[in-house]
LUMZARO-989304 format. One record per residue: residue number from 1; residue in one letter; z, y, x of N, C-alpha, C in turn. Coordinates in pm, whole numbers, plus 50000, padded with zeros to 5 digits. Layout:
! residues N
NUM|a|Z|Y|X|Z|Y|X|Z|Y|X
...
//
This chain:
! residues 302
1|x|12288|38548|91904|12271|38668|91824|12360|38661|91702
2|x|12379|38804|91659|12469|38761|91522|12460|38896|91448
3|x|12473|38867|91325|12433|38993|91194|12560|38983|91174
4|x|12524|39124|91113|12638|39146|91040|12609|39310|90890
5|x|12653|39220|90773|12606|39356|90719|12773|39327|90615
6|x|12737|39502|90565|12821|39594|90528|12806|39617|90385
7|x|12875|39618|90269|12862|39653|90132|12930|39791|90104
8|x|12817|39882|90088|12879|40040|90034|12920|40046|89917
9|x|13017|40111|89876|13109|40119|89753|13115|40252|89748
10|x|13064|40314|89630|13122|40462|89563|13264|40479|89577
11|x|13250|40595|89671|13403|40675|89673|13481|40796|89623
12|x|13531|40774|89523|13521|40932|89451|13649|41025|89555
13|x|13638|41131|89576|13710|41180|89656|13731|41301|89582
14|x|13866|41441|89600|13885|41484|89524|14017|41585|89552
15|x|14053|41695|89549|14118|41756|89616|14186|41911|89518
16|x|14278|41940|89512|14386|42004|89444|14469|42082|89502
17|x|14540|42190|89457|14606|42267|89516|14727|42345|89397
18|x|14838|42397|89497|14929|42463|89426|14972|42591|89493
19|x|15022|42664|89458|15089|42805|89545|15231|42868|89442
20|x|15295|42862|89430|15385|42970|89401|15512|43026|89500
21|x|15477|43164|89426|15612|43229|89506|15742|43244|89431
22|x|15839|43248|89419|15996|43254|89387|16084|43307|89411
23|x|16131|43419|89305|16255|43463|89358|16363|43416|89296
24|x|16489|43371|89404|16571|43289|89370|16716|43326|89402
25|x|16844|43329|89309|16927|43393|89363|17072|43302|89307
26|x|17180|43344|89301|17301|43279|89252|17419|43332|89355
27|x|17507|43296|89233|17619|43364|89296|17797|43243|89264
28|x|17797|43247|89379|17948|43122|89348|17883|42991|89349
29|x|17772|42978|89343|17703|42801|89324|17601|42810|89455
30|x|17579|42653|89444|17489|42593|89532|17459|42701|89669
31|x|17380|42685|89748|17378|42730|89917|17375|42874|89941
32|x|17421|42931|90018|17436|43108|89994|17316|43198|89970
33|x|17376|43294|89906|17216|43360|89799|17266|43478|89908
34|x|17318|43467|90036|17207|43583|90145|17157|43555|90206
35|x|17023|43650|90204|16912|43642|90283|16782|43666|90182
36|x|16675|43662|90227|16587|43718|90168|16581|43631|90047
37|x|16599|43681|89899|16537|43540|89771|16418|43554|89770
38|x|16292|43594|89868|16168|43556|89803|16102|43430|89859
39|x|16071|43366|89819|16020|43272|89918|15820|43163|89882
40|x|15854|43079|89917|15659|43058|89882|15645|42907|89921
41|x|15572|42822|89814|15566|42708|89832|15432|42691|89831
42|x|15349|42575|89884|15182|42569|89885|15168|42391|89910
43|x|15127|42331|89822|15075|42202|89868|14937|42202|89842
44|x|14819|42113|89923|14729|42062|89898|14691|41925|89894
45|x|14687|41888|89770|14680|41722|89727|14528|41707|89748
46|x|14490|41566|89824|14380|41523|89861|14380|41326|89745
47|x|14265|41317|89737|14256|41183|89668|14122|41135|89694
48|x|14129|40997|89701|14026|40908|89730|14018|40783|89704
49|x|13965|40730|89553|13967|40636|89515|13817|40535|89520
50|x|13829|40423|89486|13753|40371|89487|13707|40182|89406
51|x|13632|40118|89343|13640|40026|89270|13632|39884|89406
52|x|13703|39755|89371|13665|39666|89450|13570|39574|89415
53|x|13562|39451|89439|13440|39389|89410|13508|39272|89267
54|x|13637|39270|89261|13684|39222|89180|13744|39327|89048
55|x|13708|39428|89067|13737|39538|88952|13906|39629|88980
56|x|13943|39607|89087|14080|39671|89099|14030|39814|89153
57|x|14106|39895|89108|14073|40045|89201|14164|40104|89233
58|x|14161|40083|89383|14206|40172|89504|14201|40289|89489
59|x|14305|40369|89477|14355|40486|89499|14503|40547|89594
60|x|14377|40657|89697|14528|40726|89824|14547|40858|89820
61|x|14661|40884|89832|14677|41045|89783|14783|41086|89867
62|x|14758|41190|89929|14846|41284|89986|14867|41422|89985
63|x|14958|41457|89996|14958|41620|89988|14976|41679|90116
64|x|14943|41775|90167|14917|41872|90271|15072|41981|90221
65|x|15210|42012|90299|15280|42082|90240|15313|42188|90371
66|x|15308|42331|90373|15360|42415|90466|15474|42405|90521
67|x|15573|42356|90444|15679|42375|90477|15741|42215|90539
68|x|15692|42128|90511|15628|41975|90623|15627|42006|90739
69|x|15489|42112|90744|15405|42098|90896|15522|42193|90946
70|x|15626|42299|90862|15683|42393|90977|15806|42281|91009
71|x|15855|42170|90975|15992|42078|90976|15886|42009|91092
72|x|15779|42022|91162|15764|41891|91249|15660|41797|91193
73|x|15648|41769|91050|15528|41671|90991|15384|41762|90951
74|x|15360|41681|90855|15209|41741|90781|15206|41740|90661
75|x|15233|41621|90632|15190|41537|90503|15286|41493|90423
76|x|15265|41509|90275|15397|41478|90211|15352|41349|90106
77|x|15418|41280|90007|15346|41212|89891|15242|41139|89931
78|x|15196|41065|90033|15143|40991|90101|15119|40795|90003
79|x|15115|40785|89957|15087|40663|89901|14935|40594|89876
80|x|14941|40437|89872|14826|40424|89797|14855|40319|89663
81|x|14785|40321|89572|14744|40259|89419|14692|40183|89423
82|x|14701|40042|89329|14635|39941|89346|14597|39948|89175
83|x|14538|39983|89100|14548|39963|88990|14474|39848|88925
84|x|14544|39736|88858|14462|39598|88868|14464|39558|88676
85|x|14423|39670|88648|14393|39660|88475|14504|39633|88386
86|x|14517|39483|88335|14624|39445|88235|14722|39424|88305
87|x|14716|39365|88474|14829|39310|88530|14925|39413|88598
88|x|14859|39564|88579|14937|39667|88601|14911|39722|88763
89|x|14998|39869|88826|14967|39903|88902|15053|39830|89011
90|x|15028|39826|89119|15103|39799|89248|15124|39912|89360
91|x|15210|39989|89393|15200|40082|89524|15275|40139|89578
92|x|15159|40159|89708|15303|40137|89834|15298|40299|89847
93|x|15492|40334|89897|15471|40493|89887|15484|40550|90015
94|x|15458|40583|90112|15488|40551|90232|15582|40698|90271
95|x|15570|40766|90191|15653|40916|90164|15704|41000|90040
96|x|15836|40994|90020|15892|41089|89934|15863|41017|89812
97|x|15903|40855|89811|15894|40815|89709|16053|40819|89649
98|x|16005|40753|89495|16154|40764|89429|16143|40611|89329
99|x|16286|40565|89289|16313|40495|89231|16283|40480|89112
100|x|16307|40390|88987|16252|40362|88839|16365|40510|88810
101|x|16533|40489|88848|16615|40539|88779|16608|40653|88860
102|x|16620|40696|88978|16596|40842|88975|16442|40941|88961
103|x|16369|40856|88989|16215|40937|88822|16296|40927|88700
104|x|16401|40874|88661|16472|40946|88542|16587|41019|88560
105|x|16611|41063|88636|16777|41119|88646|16781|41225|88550
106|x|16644|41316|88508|16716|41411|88419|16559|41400|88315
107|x|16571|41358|88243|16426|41402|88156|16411|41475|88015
108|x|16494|41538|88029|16558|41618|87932|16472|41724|87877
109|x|16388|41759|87762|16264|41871|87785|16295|41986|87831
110|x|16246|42067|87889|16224|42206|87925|16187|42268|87997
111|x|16131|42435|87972|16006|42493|87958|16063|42492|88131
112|x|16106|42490|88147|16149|42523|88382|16187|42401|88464
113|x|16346|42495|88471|16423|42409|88552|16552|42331|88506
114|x|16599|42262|88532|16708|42126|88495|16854|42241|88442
115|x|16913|42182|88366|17089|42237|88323|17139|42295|88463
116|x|17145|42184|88533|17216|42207|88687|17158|42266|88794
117|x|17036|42400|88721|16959|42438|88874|17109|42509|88941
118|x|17060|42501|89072|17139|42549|89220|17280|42489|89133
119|x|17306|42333|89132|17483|42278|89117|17415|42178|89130
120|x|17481|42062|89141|17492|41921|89176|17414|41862|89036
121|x|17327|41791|89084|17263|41684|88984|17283|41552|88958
122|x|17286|41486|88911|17318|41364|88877|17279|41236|88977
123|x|17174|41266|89051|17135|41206|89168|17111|41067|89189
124|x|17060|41007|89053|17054|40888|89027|16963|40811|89129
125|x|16963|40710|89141|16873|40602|89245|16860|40651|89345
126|x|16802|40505|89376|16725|40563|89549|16639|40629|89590
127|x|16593|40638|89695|16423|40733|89721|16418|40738|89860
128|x|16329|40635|89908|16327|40658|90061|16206|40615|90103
129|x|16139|40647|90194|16014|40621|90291|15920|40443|90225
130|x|15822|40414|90238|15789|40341|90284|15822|40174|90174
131|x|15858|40245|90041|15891|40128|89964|15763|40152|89811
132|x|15821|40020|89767|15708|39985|89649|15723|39992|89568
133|x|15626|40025|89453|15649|40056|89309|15557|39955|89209
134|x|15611|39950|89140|15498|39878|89015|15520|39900|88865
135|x|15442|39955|88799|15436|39962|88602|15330|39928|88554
136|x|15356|39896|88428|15227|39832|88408|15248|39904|88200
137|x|15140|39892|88171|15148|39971|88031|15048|39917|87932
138|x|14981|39773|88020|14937|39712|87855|14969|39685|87753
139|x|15081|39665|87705|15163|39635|87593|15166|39780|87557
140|x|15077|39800|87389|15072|39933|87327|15196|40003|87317
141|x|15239|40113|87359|15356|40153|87351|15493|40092|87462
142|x|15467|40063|87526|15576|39992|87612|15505|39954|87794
143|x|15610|40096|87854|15563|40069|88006|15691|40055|88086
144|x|15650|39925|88161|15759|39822|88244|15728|39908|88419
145|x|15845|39913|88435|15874|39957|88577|15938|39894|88678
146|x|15921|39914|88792|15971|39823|88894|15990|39901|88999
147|x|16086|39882|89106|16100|39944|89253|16158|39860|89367
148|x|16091|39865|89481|16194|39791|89577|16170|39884|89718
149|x|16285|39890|89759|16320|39960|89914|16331|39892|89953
150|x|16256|39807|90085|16346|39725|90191|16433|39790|90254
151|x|16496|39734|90373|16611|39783|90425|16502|39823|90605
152|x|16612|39885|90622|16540|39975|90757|16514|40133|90768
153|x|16519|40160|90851|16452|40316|90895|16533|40362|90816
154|x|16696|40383|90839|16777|40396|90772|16852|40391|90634
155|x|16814|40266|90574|16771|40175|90441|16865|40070|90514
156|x|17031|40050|90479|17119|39994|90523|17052|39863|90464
157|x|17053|39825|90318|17032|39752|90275|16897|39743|90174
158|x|16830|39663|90104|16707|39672|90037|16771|39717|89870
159|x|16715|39726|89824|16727|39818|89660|16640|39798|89568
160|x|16656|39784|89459|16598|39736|89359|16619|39798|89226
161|x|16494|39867|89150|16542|39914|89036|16417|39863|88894
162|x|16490|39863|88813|16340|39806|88694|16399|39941|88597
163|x|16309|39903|88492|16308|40064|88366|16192|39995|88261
164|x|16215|40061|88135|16166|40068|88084|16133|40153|87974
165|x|16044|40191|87917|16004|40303|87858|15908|40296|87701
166|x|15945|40330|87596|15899|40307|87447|15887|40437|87404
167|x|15690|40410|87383|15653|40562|87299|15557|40464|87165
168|x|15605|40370|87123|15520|40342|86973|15555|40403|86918
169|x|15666|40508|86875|15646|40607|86733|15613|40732|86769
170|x|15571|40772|86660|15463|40929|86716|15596|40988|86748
171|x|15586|41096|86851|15747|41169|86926|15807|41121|86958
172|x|15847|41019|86950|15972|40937|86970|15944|40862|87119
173|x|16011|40908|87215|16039|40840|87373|16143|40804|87372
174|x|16177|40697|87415|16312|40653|87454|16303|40544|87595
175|x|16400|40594|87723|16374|40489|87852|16500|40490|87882
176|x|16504|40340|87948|16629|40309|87987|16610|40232|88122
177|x|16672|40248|88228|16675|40166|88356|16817|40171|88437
178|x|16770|40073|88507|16885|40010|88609|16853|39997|88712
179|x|16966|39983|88856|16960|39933|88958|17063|39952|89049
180|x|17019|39871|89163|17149|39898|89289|17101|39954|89417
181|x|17161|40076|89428|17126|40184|89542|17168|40105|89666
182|x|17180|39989|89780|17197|39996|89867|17181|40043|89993
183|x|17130|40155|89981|17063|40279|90137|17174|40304|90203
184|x|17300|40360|90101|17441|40384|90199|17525|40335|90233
185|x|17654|40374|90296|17744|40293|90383|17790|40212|90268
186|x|17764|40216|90101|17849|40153|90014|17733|40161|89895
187|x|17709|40033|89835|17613|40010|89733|17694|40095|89586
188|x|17574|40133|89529|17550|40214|89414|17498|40146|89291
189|x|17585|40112|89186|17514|40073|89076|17476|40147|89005
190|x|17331|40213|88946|17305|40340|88837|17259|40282|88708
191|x|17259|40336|88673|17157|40317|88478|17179|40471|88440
192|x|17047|40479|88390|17061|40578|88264|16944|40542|88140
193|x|16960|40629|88061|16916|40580|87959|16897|40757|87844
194|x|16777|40736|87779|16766|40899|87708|16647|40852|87607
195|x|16616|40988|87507|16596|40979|87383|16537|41081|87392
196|x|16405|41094|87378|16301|41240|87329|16275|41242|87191
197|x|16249|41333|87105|16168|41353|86997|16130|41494|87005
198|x|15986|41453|86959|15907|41581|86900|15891|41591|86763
199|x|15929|41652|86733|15879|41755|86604|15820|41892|86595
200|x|15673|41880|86544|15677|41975|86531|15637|42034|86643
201|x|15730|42136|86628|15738|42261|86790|15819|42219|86889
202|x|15979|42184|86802|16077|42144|86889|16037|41980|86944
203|x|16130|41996|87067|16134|41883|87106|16266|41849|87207
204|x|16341|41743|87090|16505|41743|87124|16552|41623|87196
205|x|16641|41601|87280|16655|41516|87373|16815|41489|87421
206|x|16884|41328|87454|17005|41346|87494|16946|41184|87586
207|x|17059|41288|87715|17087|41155|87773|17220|41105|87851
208|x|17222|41005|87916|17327|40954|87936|17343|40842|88127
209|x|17398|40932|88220|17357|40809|88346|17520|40797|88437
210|x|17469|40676|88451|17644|40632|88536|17593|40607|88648
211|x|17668|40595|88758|17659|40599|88880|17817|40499|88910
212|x|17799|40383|88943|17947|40341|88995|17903|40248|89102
213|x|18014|40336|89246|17998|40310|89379|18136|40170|89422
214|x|18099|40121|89513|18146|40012|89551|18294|40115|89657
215|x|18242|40246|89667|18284|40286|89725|18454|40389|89614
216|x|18607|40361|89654|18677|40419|89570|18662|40534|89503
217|x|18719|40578|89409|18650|40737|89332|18534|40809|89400
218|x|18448|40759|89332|18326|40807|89414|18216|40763|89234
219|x|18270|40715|89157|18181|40693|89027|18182|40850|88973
220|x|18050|40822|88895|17992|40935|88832|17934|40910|88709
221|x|17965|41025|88603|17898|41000|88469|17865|41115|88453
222|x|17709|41124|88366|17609|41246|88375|17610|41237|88208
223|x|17576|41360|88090|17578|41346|87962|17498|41498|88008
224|x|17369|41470|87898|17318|41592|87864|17268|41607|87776
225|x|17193|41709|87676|17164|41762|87557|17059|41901|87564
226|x|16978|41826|87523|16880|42030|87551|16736|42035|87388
227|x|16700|42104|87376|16571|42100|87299|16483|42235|87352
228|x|16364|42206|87323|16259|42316|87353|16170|42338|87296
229|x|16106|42458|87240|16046|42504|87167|15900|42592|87199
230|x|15818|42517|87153|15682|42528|87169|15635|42639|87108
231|x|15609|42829|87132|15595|42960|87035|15464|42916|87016
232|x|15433|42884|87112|15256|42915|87103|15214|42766|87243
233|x|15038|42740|87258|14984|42708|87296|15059|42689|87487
234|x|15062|42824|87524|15072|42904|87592|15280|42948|87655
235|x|15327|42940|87565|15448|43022|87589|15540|42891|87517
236|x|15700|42878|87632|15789|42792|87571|15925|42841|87608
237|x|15992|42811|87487|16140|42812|87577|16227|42717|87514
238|x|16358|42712|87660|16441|42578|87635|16568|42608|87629
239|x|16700|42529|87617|16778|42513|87610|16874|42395|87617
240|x|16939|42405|87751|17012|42249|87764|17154|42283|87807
241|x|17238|42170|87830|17391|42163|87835|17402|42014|87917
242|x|17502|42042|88041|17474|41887|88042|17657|41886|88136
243|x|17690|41752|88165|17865|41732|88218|17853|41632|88313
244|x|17822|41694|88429|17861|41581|88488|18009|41575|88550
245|x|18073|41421|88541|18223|41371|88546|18229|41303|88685
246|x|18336|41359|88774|18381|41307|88895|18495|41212|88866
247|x|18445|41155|88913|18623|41045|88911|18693|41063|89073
248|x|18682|41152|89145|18723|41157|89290|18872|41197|89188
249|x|19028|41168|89294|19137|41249|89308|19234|41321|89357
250|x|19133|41421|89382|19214|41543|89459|19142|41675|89323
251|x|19205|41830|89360|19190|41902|89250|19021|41975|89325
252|x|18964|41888|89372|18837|41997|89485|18731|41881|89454
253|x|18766|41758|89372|18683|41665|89351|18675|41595|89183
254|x|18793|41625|89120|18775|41545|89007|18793|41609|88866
255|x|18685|41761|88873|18665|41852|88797|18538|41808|88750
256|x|18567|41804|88604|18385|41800|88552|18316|41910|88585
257|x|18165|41919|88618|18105|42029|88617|18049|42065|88489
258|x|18006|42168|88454|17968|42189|88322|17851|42314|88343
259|x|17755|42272|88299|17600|42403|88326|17506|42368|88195
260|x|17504|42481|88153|17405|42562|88034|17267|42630|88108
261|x|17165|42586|88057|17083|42685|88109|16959|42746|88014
262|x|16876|42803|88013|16795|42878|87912|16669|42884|88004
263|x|16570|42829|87960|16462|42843|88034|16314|42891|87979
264|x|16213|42966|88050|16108|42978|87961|15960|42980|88087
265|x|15869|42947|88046|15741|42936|88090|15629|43006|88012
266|x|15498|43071|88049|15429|43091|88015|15301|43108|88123
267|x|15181|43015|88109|15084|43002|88117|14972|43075|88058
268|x|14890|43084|88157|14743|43220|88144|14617|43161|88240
269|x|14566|43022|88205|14545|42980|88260|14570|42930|88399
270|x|14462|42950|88517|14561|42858|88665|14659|42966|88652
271|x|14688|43031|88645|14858|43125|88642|14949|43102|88523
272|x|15087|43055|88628|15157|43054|88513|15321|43125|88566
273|x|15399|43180|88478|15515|43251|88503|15636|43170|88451
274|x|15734|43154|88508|15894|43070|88440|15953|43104|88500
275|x|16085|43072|88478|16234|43149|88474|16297|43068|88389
276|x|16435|43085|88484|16554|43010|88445|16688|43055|88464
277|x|16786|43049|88390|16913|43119|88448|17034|43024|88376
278|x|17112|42989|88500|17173|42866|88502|17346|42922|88492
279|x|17445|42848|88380|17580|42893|88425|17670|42776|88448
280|x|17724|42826|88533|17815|42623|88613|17918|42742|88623
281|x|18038|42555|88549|18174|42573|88573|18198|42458|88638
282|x|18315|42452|88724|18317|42377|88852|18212|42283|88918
283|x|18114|42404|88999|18005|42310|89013|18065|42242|89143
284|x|18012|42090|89156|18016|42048|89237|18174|41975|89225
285|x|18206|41960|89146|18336|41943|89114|18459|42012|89160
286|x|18421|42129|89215|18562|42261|89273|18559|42363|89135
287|x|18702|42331|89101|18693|42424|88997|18717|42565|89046
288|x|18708|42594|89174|18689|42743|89198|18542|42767|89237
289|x|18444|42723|89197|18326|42727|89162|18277|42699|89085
290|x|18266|42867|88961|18226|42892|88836|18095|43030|88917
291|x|17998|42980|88840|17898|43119|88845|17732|43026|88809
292|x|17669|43101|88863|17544|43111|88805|17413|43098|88894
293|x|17322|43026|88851|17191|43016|88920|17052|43080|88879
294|x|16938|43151|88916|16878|43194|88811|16733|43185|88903
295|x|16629|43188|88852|16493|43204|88919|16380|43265|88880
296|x|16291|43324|88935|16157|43357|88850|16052|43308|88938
297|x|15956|43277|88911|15840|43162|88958|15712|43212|88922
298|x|15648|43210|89015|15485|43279|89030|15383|43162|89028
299|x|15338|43056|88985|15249|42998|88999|15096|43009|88969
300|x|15027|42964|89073|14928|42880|89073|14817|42794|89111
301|x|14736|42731|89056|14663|42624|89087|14537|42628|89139
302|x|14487|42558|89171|14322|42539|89178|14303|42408|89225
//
């Protein structure tokens, strides 16, 4: 004969949602603006955490995305959390994860969307299936980051990125990270590095990310500049500038791009409204691609 017993553990479980619709348009930049600009995004985030017997708590989260299940999948943001107190978090992402340095590629404030909506972004780090993360933020003011991709499932090689991040003065953010992209036919060294302050209403920001490939003219340098302004509770708007530098040499590759954009948001509870309107000169590094990106955005939550 043989027993066997079971220890029940409280499971908090827990579930979220998003919807907006978008109209989205541009002209001379990024993928062709014919065809219908309205379009509609919907995720449903699910969560389920729970304490262990040694005090760590387990947490798994996924999102439910429409436009997933119409590509063939279901599920997007798929990970689980190990959160183990002072010694920090551990977790595995098993979808649509991202690196220390590209969770920073642009963190620049504002009320929307990035300098470079619909043009080429700076595209810092890696981000692929099935790799690990770790930060940890006991040290008051100072949170340490970590990333590793193994290699596989089209992950040429494994990848590695660390970061770090300082908010001890009131407003004052400043993060800086590194690493080496090996996913493609030719390893990627990135860093960037940026500067928030709040004051006040405003809140002003510059940053700075390199990209240098193993691979010939193929390095990249990103410089940007924006601030944003807080009217009310409720209502914001922004303003950024940013350059990113090709070192390719031919005249279809080694044009800086250059994009301004103006952005604003306003919230009304779960509804909220933003808009953005973007101007690029040689986006993508073709200097016969000068024009403009612009959006308006319907959100909301529950």
């Amino acid at each position: 004969a043989s027993l066997a017993t079971v220890s029940s553990h409280a499971v908090e479980m827990s579930a979220s949602g998003s919807a907006t619709i978008s109209y989205t348009g541009n002209s001379n930049v990024g993928s062709s603006g014919s065809g219908n600009p309205f379009t509609m995004a919907d995720t449903v985030n699910f969560s389920a955490s729970g304490e262990m017997d040694n005090g760590f708590i387990v947490t798994m989260t996924m999102g439910m995305d429409s436009s997933k299940t119409a590509a063939g999948s279901v599920f997007e943001d798929r990970a689980i959390a190990i959160d183990m107190g002072d010694m920090g978090t551990l977790s595995f992402v098993a979808q649509d994860g991202s690196s220390v340095t590209g969770a920073m590629d642009d963190k620049m404030p504002s009320a929307y969307e990035e300098t470079w909506f619909q043009a080429d972004g700076p595209g810092n780090g890696s981000g692929a299936n099935n790799m690990w993360t770790y930060s940890n933020s006991s040290m008051e003011g100072v949170k340490l980051e970590a990333s590793f991709t193994p290699s596989g499932g089209g992950q040429v090689d494994s990848s590695t990125d660390v970061g770090i991040t300082y908010t001890g003065i009131d407003g004052l953010t400043i993060g800086v990270a590194a690493g080496t992209d090996s996913g493609g036919s030719a390893d990627m060294d990135n860093s960037t590095k940026y500067i928030t302050y709040a004051y006040d209403a405003f809140t002003f920001g510059v940053q700075s990310n390199s990209a240098d490939s193993a691979t010939a003219n193929a390095d990249e340098e990103y410089m940007a500049y924006a601030v944003s302004y807080a009217v009310s509770d409720d209502l914001s708007i922004s303003y950024g500038y940013s350059e990113l530098d090709y070192e390719g040499v031919s005249t279809i590759t080694d044009e800086t791009q250059e994009a301004a954009a103006v952005s604003v948001s306003y919230s009304m509870g779960s509804m909220s409204l933003a808009a953005t309107r973007s101007d690029v000169d040689n986006e993508g590094g073709n200097k016969e691609h000068d024009g403009a990106g612009y959006e308006i955005n319907l959100g909301f939550t529950f």
